[in-house]
C-alpha positions as CSV (number, residue, x, y, z in Angstrom):
1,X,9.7,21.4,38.3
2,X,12.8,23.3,39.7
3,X,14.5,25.3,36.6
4,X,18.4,26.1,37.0
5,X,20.8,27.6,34.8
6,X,24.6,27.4,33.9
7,X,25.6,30.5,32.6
8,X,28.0,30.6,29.8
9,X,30.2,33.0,28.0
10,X,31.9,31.7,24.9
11,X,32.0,31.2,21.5
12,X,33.1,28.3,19.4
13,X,32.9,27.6,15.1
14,X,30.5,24.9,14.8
15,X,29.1,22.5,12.3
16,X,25.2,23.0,11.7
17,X,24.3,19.9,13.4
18,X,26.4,20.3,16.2
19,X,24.7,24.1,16.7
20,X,21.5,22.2,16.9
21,X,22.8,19.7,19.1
22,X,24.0,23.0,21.2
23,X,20.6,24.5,20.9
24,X,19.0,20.9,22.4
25,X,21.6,20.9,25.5
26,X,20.6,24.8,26.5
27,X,16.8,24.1,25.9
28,X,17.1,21.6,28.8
29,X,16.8,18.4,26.5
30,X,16.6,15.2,28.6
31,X,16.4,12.3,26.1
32,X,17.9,12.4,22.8
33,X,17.4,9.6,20.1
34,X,18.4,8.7,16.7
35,X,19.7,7.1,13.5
36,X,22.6,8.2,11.7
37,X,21.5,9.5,7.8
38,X,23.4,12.1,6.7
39,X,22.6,14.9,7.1
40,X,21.7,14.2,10.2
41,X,24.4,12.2,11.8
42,X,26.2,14.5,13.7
43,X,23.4,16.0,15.9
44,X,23.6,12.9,18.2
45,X,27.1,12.7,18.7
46,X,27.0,16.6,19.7
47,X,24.8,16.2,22.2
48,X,27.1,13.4,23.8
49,X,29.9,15.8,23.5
50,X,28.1,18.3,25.0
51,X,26.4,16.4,28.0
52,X,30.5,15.4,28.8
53,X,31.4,18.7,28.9
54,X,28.9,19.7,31.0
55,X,28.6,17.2,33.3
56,X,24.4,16.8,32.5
57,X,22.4,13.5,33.1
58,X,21.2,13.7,29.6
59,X,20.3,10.2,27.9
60,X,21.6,9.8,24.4
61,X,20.8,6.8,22.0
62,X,21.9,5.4,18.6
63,X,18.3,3.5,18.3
64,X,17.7,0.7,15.5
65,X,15.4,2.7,13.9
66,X,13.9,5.8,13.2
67,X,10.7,4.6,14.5
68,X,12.0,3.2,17.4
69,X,14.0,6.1,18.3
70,X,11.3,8.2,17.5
71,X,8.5,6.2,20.0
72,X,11.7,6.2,22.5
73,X,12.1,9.9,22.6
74,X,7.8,10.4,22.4
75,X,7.4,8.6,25.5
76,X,10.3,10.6,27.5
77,X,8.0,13.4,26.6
78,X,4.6,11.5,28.1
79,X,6.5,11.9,30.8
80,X,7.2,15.0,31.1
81,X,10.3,15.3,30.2
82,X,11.8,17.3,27.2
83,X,12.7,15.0,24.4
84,X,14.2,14.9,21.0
85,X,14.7,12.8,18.3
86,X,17.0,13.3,14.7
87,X,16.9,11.7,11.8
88,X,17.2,12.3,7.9
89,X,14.2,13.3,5.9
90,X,13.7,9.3,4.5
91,X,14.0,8.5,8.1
92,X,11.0,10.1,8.7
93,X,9.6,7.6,6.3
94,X,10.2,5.1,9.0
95,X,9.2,7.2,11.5
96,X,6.1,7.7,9.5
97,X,3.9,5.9,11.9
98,X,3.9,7.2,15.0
99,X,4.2,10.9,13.6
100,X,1.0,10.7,12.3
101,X,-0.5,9.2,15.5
102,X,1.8,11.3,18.1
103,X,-0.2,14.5,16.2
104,X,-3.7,13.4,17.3
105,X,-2.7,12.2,20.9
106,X,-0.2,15.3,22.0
107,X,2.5,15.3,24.2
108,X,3.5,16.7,27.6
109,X,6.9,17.8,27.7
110,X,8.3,19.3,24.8
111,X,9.0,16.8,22.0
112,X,11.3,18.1,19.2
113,X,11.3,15.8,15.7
114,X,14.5,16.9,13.7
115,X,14.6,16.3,10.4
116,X,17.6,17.0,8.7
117,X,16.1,17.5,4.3
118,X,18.5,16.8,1.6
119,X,17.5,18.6,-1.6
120,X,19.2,17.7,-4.3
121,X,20.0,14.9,-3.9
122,X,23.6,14.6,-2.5
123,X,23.5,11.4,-0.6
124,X,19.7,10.1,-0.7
125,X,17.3,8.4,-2.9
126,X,14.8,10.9,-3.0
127,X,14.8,15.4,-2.3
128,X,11.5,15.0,-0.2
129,X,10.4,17.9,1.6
130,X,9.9,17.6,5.3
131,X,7.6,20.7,5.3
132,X,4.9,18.9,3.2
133,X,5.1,16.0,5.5
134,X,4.2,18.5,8.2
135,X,1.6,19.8,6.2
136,X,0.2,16.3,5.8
137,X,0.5,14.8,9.5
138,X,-0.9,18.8,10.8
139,X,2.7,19.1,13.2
140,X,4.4,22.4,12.9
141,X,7.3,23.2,11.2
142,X,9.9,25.5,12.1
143,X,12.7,26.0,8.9
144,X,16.2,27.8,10.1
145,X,18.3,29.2,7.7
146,X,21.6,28.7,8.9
147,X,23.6,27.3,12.0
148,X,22.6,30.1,14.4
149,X,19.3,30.5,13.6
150,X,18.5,26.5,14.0
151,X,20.4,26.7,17.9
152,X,18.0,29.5,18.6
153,X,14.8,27.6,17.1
154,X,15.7,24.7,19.3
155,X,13.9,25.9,22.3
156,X,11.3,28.1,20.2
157,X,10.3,24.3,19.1
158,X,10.6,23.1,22.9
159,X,8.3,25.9,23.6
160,X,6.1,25.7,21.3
161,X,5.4,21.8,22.1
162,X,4.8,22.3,25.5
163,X,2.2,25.1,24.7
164,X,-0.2,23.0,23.0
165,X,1.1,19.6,23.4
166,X,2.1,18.8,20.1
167,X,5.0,17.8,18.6
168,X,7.3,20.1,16.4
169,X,9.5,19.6,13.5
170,X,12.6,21.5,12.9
171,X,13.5,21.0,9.4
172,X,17.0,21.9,8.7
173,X,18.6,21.2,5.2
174,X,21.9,20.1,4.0
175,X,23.2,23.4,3.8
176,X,22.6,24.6,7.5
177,X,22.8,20.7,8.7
178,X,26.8,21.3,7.1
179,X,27.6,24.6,7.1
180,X,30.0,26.2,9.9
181,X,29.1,29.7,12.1
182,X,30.5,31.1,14.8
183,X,27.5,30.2,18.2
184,X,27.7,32.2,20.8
185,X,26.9,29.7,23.9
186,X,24.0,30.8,25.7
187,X,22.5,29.7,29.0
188,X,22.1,25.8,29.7
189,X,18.6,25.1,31.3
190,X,18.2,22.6,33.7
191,X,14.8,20.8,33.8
192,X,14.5,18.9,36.8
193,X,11.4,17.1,36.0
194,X,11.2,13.5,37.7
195,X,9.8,11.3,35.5
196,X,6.2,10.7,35.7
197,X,3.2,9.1,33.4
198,X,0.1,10.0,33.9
199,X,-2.4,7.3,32.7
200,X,-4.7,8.7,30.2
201,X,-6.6,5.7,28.2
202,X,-8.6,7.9,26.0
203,X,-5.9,9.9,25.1
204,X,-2.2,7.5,25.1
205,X,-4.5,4.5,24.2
206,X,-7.2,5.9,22.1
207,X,-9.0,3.6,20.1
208,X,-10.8,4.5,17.2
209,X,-13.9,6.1,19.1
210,X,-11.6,8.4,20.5
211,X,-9.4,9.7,17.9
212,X,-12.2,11.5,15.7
213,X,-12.4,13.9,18.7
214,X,-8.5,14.2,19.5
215,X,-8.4,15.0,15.0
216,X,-11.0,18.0,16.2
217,X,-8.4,19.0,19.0
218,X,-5.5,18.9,16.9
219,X,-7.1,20.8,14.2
220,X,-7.7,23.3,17.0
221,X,-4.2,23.3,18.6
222,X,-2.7,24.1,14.5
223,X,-5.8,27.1,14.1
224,X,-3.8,28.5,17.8
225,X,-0.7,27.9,16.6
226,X,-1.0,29.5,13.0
227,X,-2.4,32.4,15.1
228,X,0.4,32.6,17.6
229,X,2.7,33.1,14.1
230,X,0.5,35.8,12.8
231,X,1.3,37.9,15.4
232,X,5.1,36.7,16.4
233,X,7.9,39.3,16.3
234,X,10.7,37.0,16.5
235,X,9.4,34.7,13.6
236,X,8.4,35.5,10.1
237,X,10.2,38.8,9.9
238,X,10.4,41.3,6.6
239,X,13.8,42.5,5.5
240,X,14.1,46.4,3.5
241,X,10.2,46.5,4.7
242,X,10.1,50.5,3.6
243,X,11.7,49.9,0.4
244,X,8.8,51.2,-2.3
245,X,9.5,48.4,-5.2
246,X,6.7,46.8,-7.5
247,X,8.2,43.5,-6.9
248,X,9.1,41.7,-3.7
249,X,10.3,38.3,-2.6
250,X,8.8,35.5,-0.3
251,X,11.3,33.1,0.6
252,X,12.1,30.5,3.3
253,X,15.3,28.6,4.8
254,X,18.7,28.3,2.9
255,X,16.7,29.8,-0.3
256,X,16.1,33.0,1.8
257,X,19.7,33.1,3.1
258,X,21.1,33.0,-0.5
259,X,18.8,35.5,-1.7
260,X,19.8,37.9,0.5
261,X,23.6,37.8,0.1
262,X,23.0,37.7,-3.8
263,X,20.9,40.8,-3.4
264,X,23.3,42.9,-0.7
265,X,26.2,41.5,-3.5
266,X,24.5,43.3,-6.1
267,X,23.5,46.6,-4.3
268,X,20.1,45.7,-4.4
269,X,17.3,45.9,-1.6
270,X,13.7,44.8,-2.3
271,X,11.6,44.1,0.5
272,X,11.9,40.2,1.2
273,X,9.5,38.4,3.8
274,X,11.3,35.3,5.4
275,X,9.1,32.2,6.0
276,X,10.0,30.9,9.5
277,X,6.9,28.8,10.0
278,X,6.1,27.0,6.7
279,X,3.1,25.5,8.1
280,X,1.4,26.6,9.8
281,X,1.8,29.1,7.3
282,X,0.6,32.9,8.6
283,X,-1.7,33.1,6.1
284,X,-2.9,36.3,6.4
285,X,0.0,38.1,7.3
286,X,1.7,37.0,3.7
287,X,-1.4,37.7,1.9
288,X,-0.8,41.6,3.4
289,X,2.5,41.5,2.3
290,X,1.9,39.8,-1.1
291,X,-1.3,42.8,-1.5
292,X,1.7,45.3,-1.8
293,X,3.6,44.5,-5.1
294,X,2.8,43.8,-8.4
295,X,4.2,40.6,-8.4
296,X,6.3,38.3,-5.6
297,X,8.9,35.5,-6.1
298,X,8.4,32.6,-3.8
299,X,11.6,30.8,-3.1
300,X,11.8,27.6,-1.4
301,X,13.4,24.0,-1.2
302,X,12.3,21.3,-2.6
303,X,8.4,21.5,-2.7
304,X,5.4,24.4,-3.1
305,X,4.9,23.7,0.7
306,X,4.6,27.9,1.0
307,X,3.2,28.5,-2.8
308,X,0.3,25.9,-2.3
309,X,-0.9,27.8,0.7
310,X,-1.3,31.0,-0.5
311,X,-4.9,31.2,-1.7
312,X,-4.6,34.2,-4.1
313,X,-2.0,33.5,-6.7
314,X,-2.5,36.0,-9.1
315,X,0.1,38.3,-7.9
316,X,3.1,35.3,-7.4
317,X,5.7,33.4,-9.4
318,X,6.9,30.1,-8.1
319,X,7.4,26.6,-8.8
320,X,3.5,26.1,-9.4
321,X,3.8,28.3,-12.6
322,X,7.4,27.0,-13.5
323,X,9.2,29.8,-13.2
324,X,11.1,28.1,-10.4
325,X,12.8,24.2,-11.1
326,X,10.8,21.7,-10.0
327,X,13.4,19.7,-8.7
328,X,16.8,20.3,-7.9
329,X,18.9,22.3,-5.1
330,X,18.5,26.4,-5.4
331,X,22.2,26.5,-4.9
332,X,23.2,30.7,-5.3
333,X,23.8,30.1,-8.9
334,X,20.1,29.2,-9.1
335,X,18.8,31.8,-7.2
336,X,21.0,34.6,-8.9
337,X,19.9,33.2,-12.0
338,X,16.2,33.3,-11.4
339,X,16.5,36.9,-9.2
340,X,18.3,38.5,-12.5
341,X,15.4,36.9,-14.4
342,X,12.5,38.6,-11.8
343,X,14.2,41.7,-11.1
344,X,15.0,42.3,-15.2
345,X,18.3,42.4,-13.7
346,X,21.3,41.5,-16.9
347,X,24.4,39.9,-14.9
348,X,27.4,40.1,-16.9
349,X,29.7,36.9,-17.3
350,X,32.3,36.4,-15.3
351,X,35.2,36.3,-17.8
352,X,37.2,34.8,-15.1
353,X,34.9,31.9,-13.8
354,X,34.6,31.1,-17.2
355,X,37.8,30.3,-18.1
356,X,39.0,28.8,-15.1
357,X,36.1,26.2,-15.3
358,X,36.8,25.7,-18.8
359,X,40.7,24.8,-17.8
360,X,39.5,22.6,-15.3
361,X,38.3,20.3,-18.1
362,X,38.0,17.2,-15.8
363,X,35.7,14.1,-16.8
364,X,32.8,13.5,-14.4
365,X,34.0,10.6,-11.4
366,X,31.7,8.2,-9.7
367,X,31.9,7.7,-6.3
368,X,33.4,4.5,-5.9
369,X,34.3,2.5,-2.6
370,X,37.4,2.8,-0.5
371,X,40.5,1.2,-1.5
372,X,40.6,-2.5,0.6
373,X,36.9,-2.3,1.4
374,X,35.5,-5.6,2.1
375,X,32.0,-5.4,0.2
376,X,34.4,-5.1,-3.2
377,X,36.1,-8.4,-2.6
378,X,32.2,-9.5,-1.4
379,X,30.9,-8.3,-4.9
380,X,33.8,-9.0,-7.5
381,X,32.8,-13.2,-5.4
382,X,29.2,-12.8,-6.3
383,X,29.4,-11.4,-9.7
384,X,32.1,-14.1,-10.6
385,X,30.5,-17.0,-9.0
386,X,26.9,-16.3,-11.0
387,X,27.1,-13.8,-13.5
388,X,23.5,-13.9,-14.6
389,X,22.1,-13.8,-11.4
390,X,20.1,-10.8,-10.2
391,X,21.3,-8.6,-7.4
392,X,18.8,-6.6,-4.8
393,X,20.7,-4.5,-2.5
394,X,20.1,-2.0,-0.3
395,X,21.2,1.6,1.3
396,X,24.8,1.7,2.4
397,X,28.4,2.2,1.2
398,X,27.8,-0.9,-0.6
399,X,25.1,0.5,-3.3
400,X,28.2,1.2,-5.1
401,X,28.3,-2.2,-5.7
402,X,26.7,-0.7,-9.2
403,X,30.0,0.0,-9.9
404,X,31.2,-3.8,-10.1
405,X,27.5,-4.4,-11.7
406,X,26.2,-6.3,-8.9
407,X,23.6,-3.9,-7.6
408,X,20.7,-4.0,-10.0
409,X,17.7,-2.7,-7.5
410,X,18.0,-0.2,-5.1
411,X,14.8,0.8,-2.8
412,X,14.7,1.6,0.9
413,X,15.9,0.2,4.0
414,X,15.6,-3.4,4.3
415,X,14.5,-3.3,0.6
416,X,17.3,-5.6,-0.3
417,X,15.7,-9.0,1.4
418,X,12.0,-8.3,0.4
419,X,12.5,-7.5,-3.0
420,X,14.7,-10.7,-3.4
421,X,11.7,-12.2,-2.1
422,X,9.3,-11.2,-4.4
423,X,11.8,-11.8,-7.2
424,X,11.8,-15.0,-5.8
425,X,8.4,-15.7,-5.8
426,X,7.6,-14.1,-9.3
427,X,10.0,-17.1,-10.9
428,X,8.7,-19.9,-8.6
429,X,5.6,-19.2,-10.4
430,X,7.1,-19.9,-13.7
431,X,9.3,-22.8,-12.1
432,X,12.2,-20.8,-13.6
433,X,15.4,-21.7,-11.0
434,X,17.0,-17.5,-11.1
435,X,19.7,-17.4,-8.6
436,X,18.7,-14.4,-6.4
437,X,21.6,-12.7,-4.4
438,X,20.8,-10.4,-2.1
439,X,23.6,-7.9,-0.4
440,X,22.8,-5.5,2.7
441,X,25.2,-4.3,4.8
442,X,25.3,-5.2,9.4
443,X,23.7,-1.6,10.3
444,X,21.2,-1.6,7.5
445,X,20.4,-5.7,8.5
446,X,19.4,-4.0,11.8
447,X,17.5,-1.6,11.2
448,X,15.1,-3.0,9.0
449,X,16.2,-6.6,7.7
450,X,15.2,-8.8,10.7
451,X,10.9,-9.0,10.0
452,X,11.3,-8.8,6.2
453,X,14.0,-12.1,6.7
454,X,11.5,-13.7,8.7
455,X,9.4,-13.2,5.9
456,X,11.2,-15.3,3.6
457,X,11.6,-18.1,5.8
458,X,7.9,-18.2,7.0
459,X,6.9,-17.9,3.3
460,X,9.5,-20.7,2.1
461,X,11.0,-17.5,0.1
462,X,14.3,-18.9,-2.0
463,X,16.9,-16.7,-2.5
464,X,20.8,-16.0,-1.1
465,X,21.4,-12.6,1.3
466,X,24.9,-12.0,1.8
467,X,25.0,-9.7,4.7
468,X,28.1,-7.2,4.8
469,X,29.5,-6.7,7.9
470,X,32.0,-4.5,8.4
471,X,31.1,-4.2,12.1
472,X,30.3,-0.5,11.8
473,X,27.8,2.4,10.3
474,X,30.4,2.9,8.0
475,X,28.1,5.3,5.4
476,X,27.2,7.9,7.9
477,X,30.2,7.8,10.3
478,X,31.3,5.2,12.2
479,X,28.6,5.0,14.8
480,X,27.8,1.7,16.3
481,X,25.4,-1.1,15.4
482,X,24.0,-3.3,17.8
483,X,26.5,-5.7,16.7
484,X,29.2,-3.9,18.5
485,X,27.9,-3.4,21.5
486,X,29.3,0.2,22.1
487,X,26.3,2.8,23.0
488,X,25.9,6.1,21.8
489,X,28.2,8.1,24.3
490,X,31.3,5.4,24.2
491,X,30.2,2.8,27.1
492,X,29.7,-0.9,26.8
493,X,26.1,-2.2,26.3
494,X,24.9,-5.7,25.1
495,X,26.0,-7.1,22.0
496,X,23.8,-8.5,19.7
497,X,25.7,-10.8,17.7
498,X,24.3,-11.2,13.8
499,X,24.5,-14.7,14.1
500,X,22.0,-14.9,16.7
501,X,19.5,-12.0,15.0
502,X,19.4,-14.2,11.7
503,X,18.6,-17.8,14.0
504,X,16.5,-15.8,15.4
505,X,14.7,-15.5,12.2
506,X,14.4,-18.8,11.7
507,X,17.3,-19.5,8.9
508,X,18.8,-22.8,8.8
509,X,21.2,-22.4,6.4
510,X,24.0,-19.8,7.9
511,X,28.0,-19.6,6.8
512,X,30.2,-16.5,8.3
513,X,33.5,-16.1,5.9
514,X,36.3,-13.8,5.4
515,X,35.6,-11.4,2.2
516,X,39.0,-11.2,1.6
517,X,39.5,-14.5,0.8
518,X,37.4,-14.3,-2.6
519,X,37.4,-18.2,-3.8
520,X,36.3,-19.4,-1.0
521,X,33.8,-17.3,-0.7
522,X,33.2,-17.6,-4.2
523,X,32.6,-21.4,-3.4
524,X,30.5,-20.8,-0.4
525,X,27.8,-18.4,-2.5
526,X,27.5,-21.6,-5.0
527,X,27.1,-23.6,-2.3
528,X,24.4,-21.5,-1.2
529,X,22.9,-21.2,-4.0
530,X,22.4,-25.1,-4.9
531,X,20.9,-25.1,-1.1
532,X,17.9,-22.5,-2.2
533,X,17.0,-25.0,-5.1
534,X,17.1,-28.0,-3.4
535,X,13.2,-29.7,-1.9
536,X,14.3,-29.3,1.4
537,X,16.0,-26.0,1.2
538,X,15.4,-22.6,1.8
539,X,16.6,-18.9,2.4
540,X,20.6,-18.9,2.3
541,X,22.3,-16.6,4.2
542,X,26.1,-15.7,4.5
543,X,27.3,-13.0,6.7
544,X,30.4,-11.8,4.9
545,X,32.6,-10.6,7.8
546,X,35.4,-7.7,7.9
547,X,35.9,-4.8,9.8
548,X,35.9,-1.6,8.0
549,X,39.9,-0.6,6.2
550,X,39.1,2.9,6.6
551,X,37.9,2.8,10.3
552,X,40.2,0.5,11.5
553,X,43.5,-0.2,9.3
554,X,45.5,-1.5,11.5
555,X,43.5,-5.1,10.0
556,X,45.9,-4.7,7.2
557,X,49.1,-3.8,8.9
558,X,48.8,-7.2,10.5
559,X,49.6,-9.0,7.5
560,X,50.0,-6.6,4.5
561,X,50.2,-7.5,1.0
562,X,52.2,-5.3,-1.5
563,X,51.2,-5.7,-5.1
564,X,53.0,-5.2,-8.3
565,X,52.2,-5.5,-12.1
566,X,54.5,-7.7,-13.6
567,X,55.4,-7.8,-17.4
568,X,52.7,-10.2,-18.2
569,X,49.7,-6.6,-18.0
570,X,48.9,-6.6,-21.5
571,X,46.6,-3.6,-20.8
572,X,43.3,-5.2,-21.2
573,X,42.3,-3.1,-17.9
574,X,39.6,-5.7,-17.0
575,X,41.4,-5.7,-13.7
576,X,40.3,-1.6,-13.8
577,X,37.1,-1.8,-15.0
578,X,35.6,-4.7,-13.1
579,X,37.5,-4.5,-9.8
580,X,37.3,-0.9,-9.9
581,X,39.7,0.0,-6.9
582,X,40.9,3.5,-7.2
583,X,44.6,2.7,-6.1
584,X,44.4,0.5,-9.7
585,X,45.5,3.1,-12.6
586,X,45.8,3.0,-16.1
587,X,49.3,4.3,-17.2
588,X,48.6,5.7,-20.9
589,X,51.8,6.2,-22.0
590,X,52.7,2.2,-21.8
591,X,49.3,1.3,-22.3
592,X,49.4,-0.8,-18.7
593,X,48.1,-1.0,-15.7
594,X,50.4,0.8,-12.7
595,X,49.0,0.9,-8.5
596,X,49.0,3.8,-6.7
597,X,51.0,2.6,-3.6
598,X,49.7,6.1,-2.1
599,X,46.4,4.5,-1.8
600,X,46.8,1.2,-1.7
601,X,46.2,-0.4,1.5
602,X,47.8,-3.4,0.5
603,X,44.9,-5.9,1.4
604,X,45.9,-8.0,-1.5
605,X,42.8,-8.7,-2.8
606,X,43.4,-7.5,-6.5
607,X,45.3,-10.2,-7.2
608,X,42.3,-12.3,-8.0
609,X,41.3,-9.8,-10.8
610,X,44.0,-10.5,-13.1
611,X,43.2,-13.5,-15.2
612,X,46.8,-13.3,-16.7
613,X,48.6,-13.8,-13.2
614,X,50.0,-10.3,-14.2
615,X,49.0,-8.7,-10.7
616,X,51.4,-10.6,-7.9
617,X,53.3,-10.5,-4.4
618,X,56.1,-8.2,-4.4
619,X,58.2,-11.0,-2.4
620,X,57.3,-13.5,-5.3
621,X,58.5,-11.2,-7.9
């Protein structure tokens, strides 16, 4: 291995991600793999920037999947080579798999898992906590507390992997993943480390024989590790250690951040211990700590990952006693709310605050999808053509289909095409003929719709997907699909049209139409749904294609279409309330719908929605 180094001496504001993507490009990273999931989606796309800009052979991939990006990145390591892959935390669902079996076989070159947690919620269907998942696959788990800190535990994780041969997780959450810090750039590390497998069976290959001895090694490698952070000066440090207090505060990640600036605000210093390494967790090293005060807080997002560990819990407060929410964000409000509660501490209201918040007195607004988005004009078809009918869908811009109340189930990835199939089957059993109309978007279809499809059609499932292709990760970004056949640092690769994934399925019945032009599609979903009932039919599927208004409008411009309400609007507002596009407004003066030409992209497509002819042309007025 020869070990260079390009020395660097600047500073730039970055995102969170992008620091960690820094922090992977200085470590010496050489293979870098994802799948956009916010908040996790801009870590790839800063390692491309980054690998431009310095002119490094790094390999960077938008993969189909979590698991496959995962597995990509875990072999670069068998090789020797220093590899990481990003994802969201529901990613690591996916990723589940080989986690759990990457743990008992090791690695060889470092092999950092990011996973980016979202507590909360703010844009996933559940608040898991990475750290337990750690805890239950036995990987370590470093958890940074802002920008800075998760650029510097890049190569602590790199490190650490290569020590004992095991992967690492670096768990940042939403608040460092989006925050913004000044990063010093440090020294880039060049690995040159030619790429080379050596052939293990027992260990890369292990059957079953095998694997109840590489468990015993692993449980050894995490007794090491836990070790190695009993004793580590640069992790797990203790803020206002001297201060004499009879309370004191154990906190880890964003939690610990917060604490502390609530605690300098107020003038305050009690002595705080900052969790670093969750899990391992230094188990005695906290119980010394804890043996000093009366009674310690534990602070930490979104589980008891830290609480449950800590044998002797007569001395703490936490979630496990419900002093702490059990669910929920510890945004500072939270936290200042629960120190003033610990510390006896009596904050007085913010006259102020108070009052401006009160003046705000705005109603609550759903996220709704973008003015001229296709899926609308896709779900104002399906919903008109069978309003009865149920509607799985799946993760994407498009679960606000809810909105236009043609979203009724919501699951996972790829949940869309196999819970229409077991809706399917549960009213074959009773003969009952329930149209079933699936909706998933292109990247979503990719990523996990291609085995559950096949599914259907080897199991004679009956049912209609309409696939939503706007020809782009829309949700997280804009990053490519496979469809597009644009890789994750801008070239060309091989495109991998839809039509030939679903054939490739074994579907028969396939139509590809224009969203925009609703009554024909509205006639084409019929049409597919009379095929699903008929002997000789069978799984239904119509790609519904349109590129994304937002990402590319220019699709408009071609052939714009401006809209005006005429005097036939009698105000009914169905046009509001079931088209739902934000550039239609009710004008409650007049009692009458008006459009907001500020938003309106002029796609046209509203016109459908009025059933008294009221919304028309401009040029036909």
């Amino acid at each position: 291995m020869i070990e260079t180094e390009t020395k660097q001496n600047r500073a730039e504001i970055l995102l969170g991600n992008v620091a960690i993507a820094r922090g992977l490009v200085e470590a010496g990273c050489h293979v870098a793999a994802s799948y956009p999931g916010t908040p996790s989606s801009e870590i790839l796309p800063g390692v491309v920037r980054f690998k431009k800009e310095e002119k490094l052979p790094i390999y960077t991939e938008w993969s189909a999947n979590e698991k496959v990006a995962f597995e990509t990145a875990l072999a670069a390591s068998w090789c020797g080579k220093r590899a990481a892959v990003s994802m969201k935390m529901v990613g690591l669902n996916v990723a589940a798999d080989p986690l759990m079996s990457a743990a008992y076989t090791g690695v060889v070159g470092g092999f950092l898992v990011i996973v980016a947690d979202d507590p909360g919620p703010h844009s996933s269907q559940t608040e898991q906590d990475t750290r337990m998942f750690a805890h239950f696959a036995k990987v370590p788990c470093l958890d940074p507390a802002d920008p800075e800190e998760a650029r510097r535990m890049v190569k602590i994780g790199f490190e650490l992997s290569e020590e004992f041969r095991i992967p690492v997780i670096l768990r940042p959450a939403i608040r460092v993943c989006h925050a913004k810090q000044i990063i010093e750039f440090q020294t880039i590390q060049k690995l040159d480390r030619p790429a080379h497998f050596e052939r293990e069976p027992s260990r890369w290959a292990a059957t079953p024989r095998y694997r109840l001895g590489l468990h015993h090694e692993l449980n050894d490698k995490i007794s090491k590790i836990q070790e190695k952070f009993e004793t580590s000066s640069e992790l797990n440090r203790i803020f206002f250690e001297e201060e004499k207090s009879e309370l004191g505060l154990v906190a880890s990640g964003v939690p610990c951040a917060n604490a502390l600036d609530i605690l300098k605000a107020w003038g305050m210093r009690i002595p705080v211990m900052k969790i670093d390494t969750p899990y391992p967790l230094p188990e005695r090293r906290v119980a010394k700590f804890i043996k000093r005060f009366k009674k310690v807080l534990i602070l930490e997002e979104t589980d008891y990952t830290i609480e449950m560990q800590i044998l002797d819990k007569s001395r703490i407060t936490g979630r496990l006693d419900g002093f702490v929410p059990q669910a929920g964000e510890l945004v500072p409000e939270v936290i200042a709310s629960l120190l003033g509660r610990f510390l006896g501490r009596k904050e007085a209201e913010d006259a102020e605050i108070d009052k401006a918040v009160a003046q705000m007195n705005k109603p609550p607004r759903r996220p709704t999808l973008c003015p001229g988005c296709p899926h609308r004009a896709s779900f104002y078809a399906i919903k008109r053509a069978y309003p009865r009918a149920i509607f799985p869908s799946d993760i994407g811009c498009y679960t606000l289909g809810t909105n236009l109340q043609a979203v009724d189930t919501c699951v996972d990835m790829g949940g869309a095409i196999t819970i229409a199939h077991g809706l399917a089957v549960a009213h074959a059993q009773d003969n009952i003929r329930q149209p079933i109309i699936a909706t998933i978007g292109d990247s979503t279809f990719y990523h996990a719709g291609t085995a559950p499809l096949l599914n259907s059609v080897y199991n004679d499932a009956r049912y209609v997907l309409l696939i939503l292709d706007n020809e782009v990760t829309a949700m997280t970004g804009f990053q490519p699909t496979p469809g597009s056949g644009i890789l994750a640092d801008g070239r060309e690769g091989r495109k991998i049209p839809l039509e030939d994934a679903v054939r490739g399925c074994g579907v028969k019945y396939l139509k590809v139409v224009n969203p925009y032009e609703v009554n024909n599609l509205i006639n084409e979903v019929k049409a597919a749904v009379k095929y699903t009932q008929q002997e000789d039919g069978g799984v239904a599927v119509i790609i519904a294609r349109f590129p994304c208004v937002l990402r590319n409008p220019s699709v408009i411009k071609e052939n714009p279409v401006k809209v005006v309400v005429t005097d036939d609007c009698n105000g009914c507002m169905l046009c509001v309330d079931r088209f739902e596009c934000p550039s239609l407004l009710k004008d409650e003066e007049n009692n009458r719908v008006i459009i907001d030409q500020k938003t309106c992209v002029q796609c046209g497509v509203c016109i459908i929605s009025c059933y008294r002819g009221a919304l028309v042309p401009e040029k036909k007025v």
